[in-house]
C-alpha positions in Angstrom: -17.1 -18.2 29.2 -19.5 -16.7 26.7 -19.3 -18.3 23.1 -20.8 -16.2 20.1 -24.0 -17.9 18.8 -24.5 -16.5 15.7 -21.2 -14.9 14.0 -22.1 -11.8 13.1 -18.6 -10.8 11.8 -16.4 -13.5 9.9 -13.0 -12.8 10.0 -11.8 -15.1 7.6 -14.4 -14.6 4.8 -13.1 -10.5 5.2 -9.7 -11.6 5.0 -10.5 -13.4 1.4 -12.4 -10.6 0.2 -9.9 -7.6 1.4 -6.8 -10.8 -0.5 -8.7 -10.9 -3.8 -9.0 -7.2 -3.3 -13.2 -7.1 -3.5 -13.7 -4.2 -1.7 -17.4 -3.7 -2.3 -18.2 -6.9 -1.2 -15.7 -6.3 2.1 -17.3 -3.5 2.9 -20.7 -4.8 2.5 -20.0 -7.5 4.6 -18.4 -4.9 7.2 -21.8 -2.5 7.4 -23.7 -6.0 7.7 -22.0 -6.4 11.0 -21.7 -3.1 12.1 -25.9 -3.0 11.8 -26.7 -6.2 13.3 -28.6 -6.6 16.9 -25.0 -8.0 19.1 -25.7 -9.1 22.5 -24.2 -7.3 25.1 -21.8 -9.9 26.2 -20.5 -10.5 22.8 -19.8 -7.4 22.0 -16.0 -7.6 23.0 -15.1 -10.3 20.9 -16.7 -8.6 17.9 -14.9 -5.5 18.5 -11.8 -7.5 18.9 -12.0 -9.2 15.8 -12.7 -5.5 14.1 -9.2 -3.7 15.5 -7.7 -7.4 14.7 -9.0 -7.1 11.4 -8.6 -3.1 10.8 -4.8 -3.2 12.1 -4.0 -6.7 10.0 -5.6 -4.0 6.7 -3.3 -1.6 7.7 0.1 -3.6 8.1 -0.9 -4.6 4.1 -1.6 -1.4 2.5 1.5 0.5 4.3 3.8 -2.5 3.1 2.1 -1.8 -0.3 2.6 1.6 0.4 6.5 1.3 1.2 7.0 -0.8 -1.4 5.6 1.8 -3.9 7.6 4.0 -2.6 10.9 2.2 -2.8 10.3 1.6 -6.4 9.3 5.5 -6.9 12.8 6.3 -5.2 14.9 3.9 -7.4 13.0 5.3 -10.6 14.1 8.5 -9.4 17.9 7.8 -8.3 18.1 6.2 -11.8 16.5 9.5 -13.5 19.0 11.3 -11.4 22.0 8.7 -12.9 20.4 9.0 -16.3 20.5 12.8 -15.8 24.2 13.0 -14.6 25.0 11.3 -17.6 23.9 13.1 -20.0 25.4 16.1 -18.1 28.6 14.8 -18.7 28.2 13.9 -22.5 26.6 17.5 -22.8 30.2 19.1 -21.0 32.6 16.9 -22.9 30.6 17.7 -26.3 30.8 21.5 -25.1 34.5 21.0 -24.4 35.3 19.1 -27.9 33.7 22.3 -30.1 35.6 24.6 -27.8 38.8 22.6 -28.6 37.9 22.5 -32.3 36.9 26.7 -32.5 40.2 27.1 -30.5 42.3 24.8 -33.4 40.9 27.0 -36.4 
C-alpha cells in the first residue's frame, strides 16, 4: 500500500478555512493543489479527498440554502396572515359605513 509522502491537499486545514468562511484563502490552498507535480500512484487518494471534500461543501451550503428558504417561506406565510388580516379589518370597516349611510 502506497502512503502519500508529501500532502499535497490537506483536508482538515480546508475544512477550517471553508468553517470560518475564508474563502480566498480556501481557494488558494485548492489551486495550490490542483498545480502541484502528484505522483501517479497518489493521485487517487488526492482525488478522493477532493469529491470527499467538494460533496461535504455541498451538504453545507444546500442546508444553508434550505434553511434560507424555510425562513423566506414563514416570512411569507406570515405576510400572507398579516395580509388576510387587514383584509378583514378593511371588510368589516366597509361594512360598519355601509351600516351607518344605511341608518341616516
Amino acid at each position: 500500500m502506497t502512503t502519500m509522502t508529501t500532502p499535497v491537499f490537506d483536508v482538515e486545514q480546508l475544512e477550517s478555512l471553508l468553517n470560518a468562511r475564508q474563502w480566498a484563502k480556501a481557494k488558494s490552498l485548492l489551486n495550490s493543489a490542483l498545480q502541484a507535480e502528484i505522483p501517479k500512484e497518489e493521485k487517487g487518494a488526492l482525488y478522493v479527498a477532493f469529491v470527499t471534500t467538494y460533496l461535504s461543501v455541498m451538504n453545507r451550503i444546500n442546508a444553508e440554502y434550505e434553511a434560507a428558504l424555510d425562513d423566506a417561506i414563514a416570512s411569507v406565510k406570515t405576510l400572507n396572515e398579516k395580509e388576510k388580516e387587514l383584509h378583514k379589518k378593511v371588510d368589516l370597516a366597509r361594512v360598519k359605513n355601509e351600516i351607518k349611510d344605511l341608518s341616516k
